[in-house]
C-alpha positions in Angstrom: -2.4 20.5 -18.1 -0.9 22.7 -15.4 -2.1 24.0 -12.6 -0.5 27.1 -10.1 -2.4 27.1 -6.9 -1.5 30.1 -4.1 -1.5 27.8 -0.8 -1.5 28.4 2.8 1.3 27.0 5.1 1.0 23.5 5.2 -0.3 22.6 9.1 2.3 21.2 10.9 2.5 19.2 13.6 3.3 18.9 17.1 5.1 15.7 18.2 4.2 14.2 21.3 4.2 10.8 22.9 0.9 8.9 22.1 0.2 7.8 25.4 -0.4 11.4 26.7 -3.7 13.1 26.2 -5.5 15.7 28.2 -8.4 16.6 30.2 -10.4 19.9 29.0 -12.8 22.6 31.1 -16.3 23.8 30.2 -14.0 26.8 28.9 -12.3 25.4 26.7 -15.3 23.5 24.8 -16.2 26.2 23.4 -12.7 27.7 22.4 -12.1 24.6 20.4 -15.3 23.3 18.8 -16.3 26.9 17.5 -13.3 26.6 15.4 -13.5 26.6 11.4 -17.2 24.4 12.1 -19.5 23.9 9.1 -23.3 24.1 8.5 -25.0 20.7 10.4 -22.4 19.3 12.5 -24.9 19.6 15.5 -25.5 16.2 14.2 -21.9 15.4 15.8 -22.1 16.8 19.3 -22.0 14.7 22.4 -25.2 13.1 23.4 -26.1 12.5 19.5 -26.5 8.8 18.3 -26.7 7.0 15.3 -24.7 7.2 12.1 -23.6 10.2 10.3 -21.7 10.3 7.1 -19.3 13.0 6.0 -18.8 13.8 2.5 -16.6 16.4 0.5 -14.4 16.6 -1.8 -10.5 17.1 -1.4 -9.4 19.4 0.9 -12.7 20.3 2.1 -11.5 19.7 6.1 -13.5 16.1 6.2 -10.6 14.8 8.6 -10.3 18.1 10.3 -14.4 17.9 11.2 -13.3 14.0 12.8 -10.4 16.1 14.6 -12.7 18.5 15.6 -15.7 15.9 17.1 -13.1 14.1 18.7 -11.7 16.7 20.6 -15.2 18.2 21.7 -16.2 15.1 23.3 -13.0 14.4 25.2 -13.5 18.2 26.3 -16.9 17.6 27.1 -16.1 14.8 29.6 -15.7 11.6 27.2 -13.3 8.7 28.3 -10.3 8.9 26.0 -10.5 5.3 25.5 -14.1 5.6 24.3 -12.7 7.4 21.2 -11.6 5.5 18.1 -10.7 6.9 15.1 -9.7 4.3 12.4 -7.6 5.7 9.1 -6.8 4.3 6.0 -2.7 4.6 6.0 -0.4 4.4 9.1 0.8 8.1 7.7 -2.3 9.6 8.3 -2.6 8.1 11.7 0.4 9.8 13.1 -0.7 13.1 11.5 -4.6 12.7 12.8 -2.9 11.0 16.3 -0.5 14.2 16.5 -3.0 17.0 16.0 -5.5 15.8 18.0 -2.8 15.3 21.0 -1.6 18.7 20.0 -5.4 20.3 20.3 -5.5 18.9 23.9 -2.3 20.0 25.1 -2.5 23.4 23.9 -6.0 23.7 26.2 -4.2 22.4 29.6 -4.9 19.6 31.6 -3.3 16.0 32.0 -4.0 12.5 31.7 -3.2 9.4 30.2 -5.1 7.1 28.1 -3.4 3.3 27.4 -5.4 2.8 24.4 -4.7 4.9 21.3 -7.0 7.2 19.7 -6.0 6.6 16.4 -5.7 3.1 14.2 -5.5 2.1 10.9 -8.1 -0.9 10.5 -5.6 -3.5 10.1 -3.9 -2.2 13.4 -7.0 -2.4 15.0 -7.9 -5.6 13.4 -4.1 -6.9 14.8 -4.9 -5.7 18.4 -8.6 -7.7 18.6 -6.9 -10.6 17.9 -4.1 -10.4 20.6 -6.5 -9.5 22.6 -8.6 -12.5 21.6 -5.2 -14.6 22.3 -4.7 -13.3 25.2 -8.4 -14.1 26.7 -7.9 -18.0 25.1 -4.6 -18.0 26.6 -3.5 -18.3 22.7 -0.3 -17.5 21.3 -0.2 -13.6 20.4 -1.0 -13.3 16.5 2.3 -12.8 14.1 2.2 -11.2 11.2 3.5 -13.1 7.5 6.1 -10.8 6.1 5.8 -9.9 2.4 8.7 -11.7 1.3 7.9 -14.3 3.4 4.9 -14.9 1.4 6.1 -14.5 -1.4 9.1 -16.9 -0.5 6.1 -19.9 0.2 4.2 -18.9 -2.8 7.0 -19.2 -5.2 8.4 -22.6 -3.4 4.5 -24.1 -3.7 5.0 -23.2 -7.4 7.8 -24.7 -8.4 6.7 -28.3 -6.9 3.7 -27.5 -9.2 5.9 -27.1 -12.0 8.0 -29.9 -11.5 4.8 -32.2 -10.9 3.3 -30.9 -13.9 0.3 -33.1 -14.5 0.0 -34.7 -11.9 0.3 -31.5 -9.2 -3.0 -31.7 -7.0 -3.6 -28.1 -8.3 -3.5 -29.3 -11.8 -2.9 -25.5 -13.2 -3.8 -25.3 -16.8 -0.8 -26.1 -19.5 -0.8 -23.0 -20.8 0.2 -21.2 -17.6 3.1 -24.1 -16.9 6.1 -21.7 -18.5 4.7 -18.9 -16.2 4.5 -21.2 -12.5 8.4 -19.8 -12.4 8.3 -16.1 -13.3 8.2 -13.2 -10.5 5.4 -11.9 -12.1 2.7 -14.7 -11.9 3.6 -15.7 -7.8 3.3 -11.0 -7.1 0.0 -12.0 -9.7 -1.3 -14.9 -7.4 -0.4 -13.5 -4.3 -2.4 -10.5 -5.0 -5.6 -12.6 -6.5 -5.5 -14.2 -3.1 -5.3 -11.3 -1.1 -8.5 -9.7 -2.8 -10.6 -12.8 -2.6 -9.5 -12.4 1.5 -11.1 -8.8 1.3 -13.6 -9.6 -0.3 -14.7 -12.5 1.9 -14.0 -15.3 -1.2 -12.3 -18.5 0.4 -10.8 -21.3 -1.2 -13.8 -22.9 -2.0 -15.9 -20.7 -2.9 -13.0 -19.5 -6.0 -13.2 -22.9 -7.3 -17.1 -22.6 -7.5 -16.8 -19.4 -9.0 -14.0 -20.6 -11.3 -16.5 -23.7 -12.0 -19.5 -21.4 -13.0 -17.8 -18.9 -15.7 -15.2 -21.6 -17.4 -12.4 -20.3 -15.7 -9.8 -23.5 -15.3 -7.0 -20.5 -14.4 -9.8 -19.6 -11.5 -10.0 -23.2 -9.9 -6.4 -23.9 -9.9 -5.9 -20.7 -8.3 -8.7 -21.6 -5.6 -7.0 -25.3 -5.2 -3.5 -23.6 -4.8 -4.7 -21.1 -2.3 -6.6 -23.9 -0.5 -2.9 -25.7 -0.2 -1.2 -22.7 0.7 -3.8 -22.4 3.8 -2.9 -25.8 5.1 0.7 -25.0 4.3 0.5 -22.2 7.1 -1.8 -24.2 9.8 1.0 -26.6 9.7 3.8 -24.5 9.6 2.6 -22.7 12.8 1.1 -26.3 14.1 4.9 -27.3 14.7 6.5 -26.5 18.1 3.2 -24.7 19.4 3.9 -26.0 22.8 6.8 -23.6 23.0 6.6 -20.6 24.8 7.8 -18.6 21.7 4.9 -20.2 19.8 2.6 -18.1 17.8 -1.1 -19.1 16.1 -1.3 -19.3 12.0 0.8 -16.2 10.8 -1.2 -13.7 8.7 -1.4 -12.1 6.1 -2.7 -8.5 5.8 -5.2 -8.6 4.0 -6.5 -11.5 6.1 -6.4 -9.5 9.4 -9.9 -7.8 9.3 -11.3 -11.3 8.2 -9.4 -13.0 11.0 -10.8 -10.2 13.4 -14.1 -10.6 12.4 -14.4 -14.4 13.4 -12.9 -13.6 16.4 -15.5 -11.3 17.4 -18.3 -13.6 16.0 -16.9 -16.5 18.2 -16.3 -14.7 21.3 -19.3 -12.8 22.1 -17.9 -11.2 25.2 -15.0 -10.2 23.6 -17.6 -8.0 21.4 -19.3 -6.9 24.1 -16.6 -5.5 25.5 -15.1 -3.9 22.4 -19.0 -2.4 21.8 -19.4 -1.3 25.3 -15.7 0.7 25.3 -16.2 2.5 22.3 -18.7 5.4 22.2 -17.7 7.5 19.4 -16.9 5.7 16.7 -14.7 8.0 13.8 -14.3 6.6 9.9 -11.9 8.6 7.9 -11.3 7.6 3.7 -14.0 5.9 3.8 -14.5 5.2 0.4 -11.2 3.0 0.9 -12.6 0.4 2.7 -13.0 -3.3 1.5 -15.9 -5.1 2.3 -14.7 -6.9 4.8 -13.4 -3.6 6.5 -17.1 -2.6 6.2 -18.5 -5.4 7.5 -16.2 -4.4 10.7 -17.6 -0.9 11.1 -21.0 -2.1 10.9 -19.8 -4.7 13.4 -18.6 -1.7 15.7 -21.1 0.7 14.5 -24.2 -1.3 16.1 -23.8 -0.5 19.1 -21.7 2.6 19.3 -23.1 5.8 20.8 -21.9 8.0 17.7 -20.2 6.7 14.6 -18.7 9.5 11.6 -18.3 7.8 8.2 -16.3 10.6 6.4 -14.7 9.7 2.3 -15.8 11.4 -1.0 -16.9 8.1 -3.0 -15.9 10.0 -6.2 -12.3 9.5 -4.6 -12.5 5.3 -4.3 -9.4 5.1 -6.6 -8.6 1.3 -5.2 -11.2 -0.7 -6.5 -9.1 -2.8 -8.1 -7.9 -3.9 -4.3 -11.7 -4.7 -3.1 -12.2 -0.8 -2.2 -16.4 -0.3 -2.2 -17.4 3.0 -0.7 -21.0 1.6 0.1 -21.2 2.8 3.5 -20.7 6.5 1.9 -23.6 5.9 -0.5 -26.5 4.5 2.4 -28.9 7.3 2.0 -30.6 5.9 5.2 -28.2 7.7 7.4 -27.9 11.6 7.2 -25.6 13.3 5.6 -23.1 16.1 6.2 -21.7 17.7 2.9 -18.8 19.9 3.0 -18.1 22.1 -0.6 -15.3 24.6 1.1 -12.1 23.9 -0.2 -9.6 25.0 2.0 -6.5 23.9 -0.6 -7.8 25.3 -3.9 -8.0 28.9 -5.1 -11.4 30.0 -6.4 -10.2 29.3 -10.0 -8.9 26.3 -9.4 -11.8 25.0 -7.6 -14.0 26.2 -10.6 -11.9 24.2 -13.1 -12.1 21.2 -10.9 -16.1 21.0 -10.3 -16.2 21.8 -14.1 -14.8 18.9 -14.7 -16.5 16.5 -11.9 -20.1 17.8 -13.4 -19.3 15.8 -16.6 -18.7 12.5 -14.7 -21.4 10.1 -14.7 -24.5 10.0 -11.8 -25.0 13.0 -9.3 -23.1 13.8 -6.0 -23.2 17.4 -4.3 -19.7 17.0 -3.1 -18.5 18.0 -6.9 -19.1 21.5 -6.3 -16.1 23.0 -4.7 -15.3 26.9 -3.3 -12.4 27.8 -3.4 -10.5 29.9 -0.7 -10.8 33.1 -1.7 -7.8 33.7 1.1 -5.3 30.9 -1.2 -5.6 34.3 -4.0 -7.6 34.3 -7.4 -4.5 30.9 -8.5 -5.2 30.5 -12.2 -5.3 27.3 -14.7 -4.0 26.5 -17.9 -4.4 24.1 -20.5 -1.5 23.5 -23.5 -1.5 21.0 -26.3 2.0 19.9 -27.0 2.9 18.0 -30.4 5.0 15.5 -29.2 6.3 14.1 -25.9 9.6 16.0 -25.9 7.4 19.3 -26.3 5.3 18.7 -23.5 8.4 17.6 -21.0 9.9 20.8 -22.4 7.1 23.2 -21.4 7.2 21.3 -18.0 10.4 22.1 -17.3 10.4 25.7 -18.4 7.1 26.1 -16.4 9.0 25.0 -13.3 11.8 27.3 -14.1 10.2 30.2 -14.6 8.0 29.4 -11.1 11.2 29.2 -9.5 13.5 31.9 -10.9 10.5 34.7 -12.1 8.0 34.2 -9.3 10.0 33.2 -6.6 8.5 29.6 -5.6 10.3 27.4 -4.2 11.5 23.9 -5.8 9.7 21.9 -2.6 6.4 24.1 -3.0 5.9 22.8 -6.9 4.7 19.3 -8.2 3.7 17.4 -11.3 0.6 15.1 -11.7 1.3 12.0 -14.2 -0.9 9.3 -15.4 1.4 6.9 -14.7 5.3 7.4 -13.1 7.0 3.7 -14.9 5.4 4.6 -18.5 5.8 8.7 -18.2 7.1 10.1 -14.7 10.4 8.0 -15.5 11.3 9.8 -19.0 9.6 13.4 -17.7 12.5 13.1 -14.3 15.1 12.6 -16.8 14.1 15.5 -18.8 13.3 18.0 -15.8 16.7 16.8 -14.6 18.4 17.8 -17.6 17.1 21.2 -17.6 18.2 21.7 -14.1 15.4 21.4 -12.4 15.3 19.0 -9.0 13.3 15.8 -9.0 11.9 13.9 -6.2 9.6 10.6 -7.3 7.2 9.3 -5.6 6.1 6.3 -7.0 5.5 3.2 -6.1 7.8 1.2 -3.8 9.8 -1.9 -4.8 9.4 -4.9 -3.4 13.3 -5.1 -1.8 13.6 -8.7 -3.6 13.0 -7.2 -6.4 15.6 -4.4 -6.0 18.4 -5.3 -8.5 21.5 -5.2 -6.2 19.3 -7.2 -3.6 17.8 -9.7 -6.4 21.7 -10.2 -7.2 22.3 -10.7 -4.0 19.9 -13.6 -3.7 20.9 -15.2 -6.6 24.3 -15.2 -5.6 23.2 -17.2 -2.1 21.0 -19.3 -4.6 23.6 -20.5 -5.9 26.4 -20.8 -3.9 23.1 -22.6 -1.7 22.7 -25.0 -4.8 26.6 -25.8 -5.4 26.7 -24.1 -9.0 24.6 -20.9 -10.9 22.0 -22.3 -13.4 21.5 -20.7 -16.5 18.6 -17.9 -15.7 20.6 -17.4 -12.5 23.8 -16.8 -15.1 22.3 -14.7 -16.9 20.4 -12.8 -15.0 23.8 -12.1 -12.6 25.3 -10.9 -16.1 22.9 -8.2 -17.1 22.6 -7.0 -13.4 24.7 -4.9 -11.2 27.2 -7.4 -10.7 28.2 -8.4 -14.6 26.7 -4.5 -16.2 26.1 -6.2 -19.5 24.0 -4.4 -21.9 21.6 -5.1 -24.7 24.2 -4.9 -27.4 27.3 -6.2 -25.7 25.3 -9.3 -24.5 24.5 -10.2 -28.6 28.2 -10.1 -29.2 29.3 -12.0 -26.0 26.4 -15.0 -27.4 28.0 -15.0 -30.5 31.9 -14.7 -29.2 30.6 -17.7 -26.9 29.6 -19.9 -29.8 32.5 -19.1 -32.2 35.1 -19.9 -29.3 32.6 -23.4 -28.7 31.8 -24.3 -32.0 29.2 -27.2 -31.8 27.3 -28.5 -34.0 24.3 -27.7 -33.8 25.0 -24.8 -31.5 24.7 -25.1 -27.7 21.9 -22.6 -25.9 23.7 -19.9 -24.5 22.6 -20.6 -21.1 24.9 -23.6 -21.3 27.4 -21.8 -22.8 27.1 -18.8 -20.2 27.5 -21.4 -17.3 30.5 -23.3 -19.2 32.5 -19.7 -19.3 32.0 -18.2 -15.8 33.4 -21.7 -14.3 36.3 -21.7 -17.0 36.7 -18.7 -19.5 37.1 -19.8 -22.6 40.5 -19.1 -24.8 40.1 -16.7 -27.8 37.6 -13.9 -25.7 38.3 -10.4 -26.4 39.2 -8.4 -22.8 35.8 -6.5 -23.1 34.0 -9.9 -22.9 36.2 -11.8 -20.6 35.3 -8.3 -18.4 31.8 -9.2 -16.9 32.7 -13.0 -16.7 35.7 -12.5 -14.3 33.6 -10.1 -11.9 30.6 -12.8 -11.8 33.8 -15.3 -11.6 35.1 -13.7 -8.7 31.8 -12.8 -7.1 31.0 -16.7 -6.5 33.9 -17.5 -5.7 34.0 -14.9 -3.0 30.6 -16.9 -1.9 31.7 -20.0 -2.3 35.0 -19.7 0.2 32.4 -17.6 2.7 30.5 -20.1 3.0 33.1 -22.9 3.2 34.8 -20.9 6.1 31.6 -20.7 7.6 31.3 -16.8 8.2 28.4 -15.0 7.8 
C-alpha cells in the first residue's frame, strides 16, 4: 500500500547551548500558552496538581502540549530546575531540549539553569546515582559498554563449554554446540537485560525456570547470577584508587540501580521530590516497568506530573515496554484527535483501520489537517514480489519527475528492512531512484571488516588461526570467497592432500594458509596468499611491538 500525504515544513530547530534558558513577563504568558492549545489543558496550568495523562495518536502535538506546559510555567515564574521532562530516545531530547530553549529565547529575558530540562530516563537514572556517589563519597557510576559485555558474556561461555558437565551453570546438552555462536551470547545478553527491566533477578529466573520446566531458564538464571559476581569483583579490584569506579552497569540496569538508591537514601529522595514540581512524561507507552515504578517514585510527590504516549503505539513489548501508566483510568485524561501530519484522507484511512483493532480507545479517531490538502490513498495488489518493487519504484519516479517532490520528501514503509527493505533498495536503485536505509544498527563487532579485524588479533593473540577463524577470514572481506568458489577450493584442498579417509577442511584450510599446497590453480591459491599475507603482516607487528 502507498500513501502520498501534502505536509507542512518540518519544524526546525534552533540550536543553543543547554545551559541557557530564559526568564518570561506576565506579557509573554499569554503570547505563548495561547498558541495551537487544545480542549482541557486547564488541567495543565500552574497551580494544578495531581496526575494528568495525555493521549493521541501520531502526530496529534502530544509532545508539543509538554513543550507548551513547560514553557507556561517557566513564564509564569517556575524555577527552571523544577522542570523535568524525561523522553524516551536521546534524539528526541535534543529536539524537545532545543525548542523549548528556542520558545524562551524568542520571548527575551536571561538566566541560567545547571540542571537540564530535558532527560532520557536512563540519563536521569545515571545522574541519581552520581549524585548518590557523590553524597556516599562513592566512586562516580561507569557505564558497561556493549561490546564490553558482550566480550564477558562470550568469555563466561566458553569456560562453560569447555567444562561441559561439570560447569556450575550446568546448561542443558542440547544448547552445548550453541555456548560458542554470536547468536546465543546477543540472545542471553538480551534475556538478561529484560529480566533487569522487568525487575526479575537471578533468583527469581531460576524459580521461574523451576516452576514451568524450563532447564534453558535456570541455567540462564545461574549464568546471570555468575556474571553479577563477575562484575562486583571486577570493580572490587583497585577500588582504593582514585580512578576507581563502583560495579559498572549495564543499561538496562540503570533505572533498577536508581531505584535502590532512592529507596536506601531517603534524603536523597527527598531532595529529588522537593526540586521537581512539574513532572513531564513523553512516549509513555515505552516505558518498562521498572521505568514506571520511577515515575510513580517521582510522581508522588510532585506538584504536576503529564504522562503523554498513545498505548496503541507500545511497539516494544518484546523489550519489557507496558504502557500501564497510560491505561489508569483513575487519573484524568486529555485526548488529542487533531492530526497535525496527515491530510483529511489519510487520516480517514488510518482511523478506519485502528476501529478494526481489538478493545476501545478514542485516540483512534484522527482529523486530518485540512491545511496538509485533501492527500489521497491507494491500495494495489501486485502478483509477485518483482511487481510490487516495480510499482514502487515507478511511484517514486513519477512523484519526483511528474509532481515535482523531492527525493528527501518521499519514504517507503516495510515490514521488515533484512527480509524486504534489502531486496526493495536494490531494486529502487536500479531504476534510478536514491535510497537511504534506516534500519537497524550493527553491532560494530559484528561489522564484517571489523569482525575480520578481530579475528585477525585473535589469532595472531593465540600464535596460529583455528579453523572457524580460517574460515571465516576466507569468506570475509579479507579472502572474498564465495559460495561456489569455496566448494571447489574444499575439493582442490583434498585432491592436492589425498588422505584417507579425508581430512575436515578446517584442517585442511589451516594446513594451506601456513604452507600452500603444490598443484592449486592461481584462482585458488588467490584468497590464501591475501589471508597469508594478512597474518603475517600481524604477526611481524606484533613482534616489532608497534601498535
Amino acid at each position: 500500500a502507498t500513501c502520498r500525504v501534502a505536509r507542512s515544513n518540518p519544524l526546525r530547530y534552533l540550536s543553543v547551548p543547554s545551559g541557557v534558558m530564559l526568564s518570561m513577563t506576565a506579557r509573554h504568558i499569554e503570547h505563548l500558552g495561547r498558541q495551537h492549545r487544545p480542549t482541557g489543558t486547564a488541567l495543565l496550568e500552574r497551580g494544578r496538581g495531581g496526575v494528568v495523562r495525555v493521549l493521541g495518536g501520531p502526530g496529534t502535538g502530544k509532545s508539543s502540549l509538554l513543550v507548551n506546559t513547560a514553557v507556561e510555567h517557566i513564564a509564569a515564574g517556575a524555577d527552571p530546575e523544577s522542570v523535568l521532562l524525561l523522553t524516551g530516545s536521546a534524539r528526541l531530547r535534543v529536539q524537545v531540549r532545543a525548542e523549548i530553549t528556542a520558545r524562551l529565547l524568542g520571548a527575551g529575558g536571561s538566566g541560567v539553569v545547571r540542571e537540564p530540562l530535558v532527560r532520557t530516563v536512563h540519563s536521569y537514572a545515571f545522574a541519581l546515582l552520581r549524585l548518590a556517589a557523590q553524597r556516599n563519597g562513592d566512586p562516580p557510576p561507569r557505564l558497561v559498554t556493549s561490546a564490553e559485555q558482550d566480550g564477558i558474556v562470550r568469555e563466561l561461555l566458553a569456560g562453560d563449554l569447555e567444562d561441559g558437565p561439570n560447569s556450575s551453570v550446568g546448561w542443558p546438552e542440547q544448547l552445548w554446540p550453541a555456548l560458542s555462536t554470536a547468536g546465543f551470547a546477543t540472545e542471553l545478553r538480551d534475556l538478561m537485560a529484560r529480566c533487569t527491566e522487568r525487575g526479575v533477578d537471578p533468583l527469581a529466573l531460576q524459580r521461574l525456570g523451576r516452576s514451568a520446566r524450563r532447564p534453558e531458564w535456570v541455567a540462564a538464571g545461574r549464568f546471570a547470577q555468575a556474571y553479577e559476581q563477575i562484575m562486583l569483583l571486577r570493580s572490587a579490584v583497585g577500588m582504593a584508587a582514585p580512578q576507581a569506579t563502583i560495579p559498572a552497569l549495564g543499561a538496562a540496569e540503570l533505572v533498577g540501580a536508581a531505584l535502590e538508591a532512592l529507596g536506601a537514601d531517603v534524603d536523597l529522595l527527598a531532595a529529588e521530590r522537593g526540586r521537581i514540581s512539574l513532572l513531564l512524561v513523553d512516549d509513555g507507552q515505552h516505558l518498562d516497568p521498572q521505568a514506571a515504578r520511577l515515575v510513580r517514585v517521582l510522581a508522588a510527590r510532585a506538584g504536576l506530573t503529564v504522562i503523554a504516549g498513545d498505548p496503541d503505539q507500545s511497539v516494544f513489548g518484546y523489550r519489557g515496554a507496558d504502557p500501564e501508566l497510560l491505561r489508569d483510568d483513575t487519573h484524568p485524561a486529555i485526548t488529542l484527535n487533531q492530526s497535525h501530519r496527515c491530510a483529511p484522507t489519510v487520516a480517514s484511512a488510518i482511523s478506519g483501520v485502528a476501529q478494526r483493532l481489538p478493545g476501545v480507545a478514542a485516540t483512534r479517531e484522527l482529523v486530518g489537517n485540512a491545511d496538509a490538502g485533501e492527500g489521497s490513498v491507494s491500495v494495489r495488489l501486485a502478483a509477485s514480489v518483482h511487481a510490487e518493487n516495480t510499482y514502487i519504484a515507478d511511484a517514486l519516479r513519477r512523484a519526483h519527475l511528474v509532481d515535482g517532490i523531492a527525493w528527501s520528501e518521499m519514504a517507503v514503509i516495510v515490514r521488515s528492512v533484512p527480509r524486504v527493505g534489502t531486496a526493495l533498495a536494490r531494486a529502487l536503485q536500479a531504476a534510478g531512484v536514491p535510497v537511504r536505509s534506516t534500519g537497524p544498527e550493527v553491532v560494530l563487532a559484528q561489522q564484517p571488516a571489523v569482525a575480520a579485524l578481530l579475528t585477525v588479533l585473535a589469532a595472531t593473540a593465540a600464535g596460529d588461526v583455528n579453523d572457524d577463524g580460517a574460515l571465516a577470514l576466507l569468506t570475509g572481506p579479507i579472502g572474498r570467497v564465495d559460495p561456489v568458489a569455496l566448494r571447489q577450493l574444499r575439493r582442490a584442498l583434498r585432491r592436492a592432500d589425498g588422505s584417507t579417509p579425508p581430512r575436515s577442511f578446517g584442517d585442511l584450510l589451516v594446513g594451506a594458509i601456513d604452507r600452500e599446497p603444490a598443484g592449486l590453480f592461481a584462482e585458488h591459491a588467490k584468497p590464501l596468499r591475501r589471508l597469508r599475507s594478512v597474518l603475517t603482516a600481524a604477526r611481524r607487528s606484533a613482534d616489532s611491538g608497534a601498535d
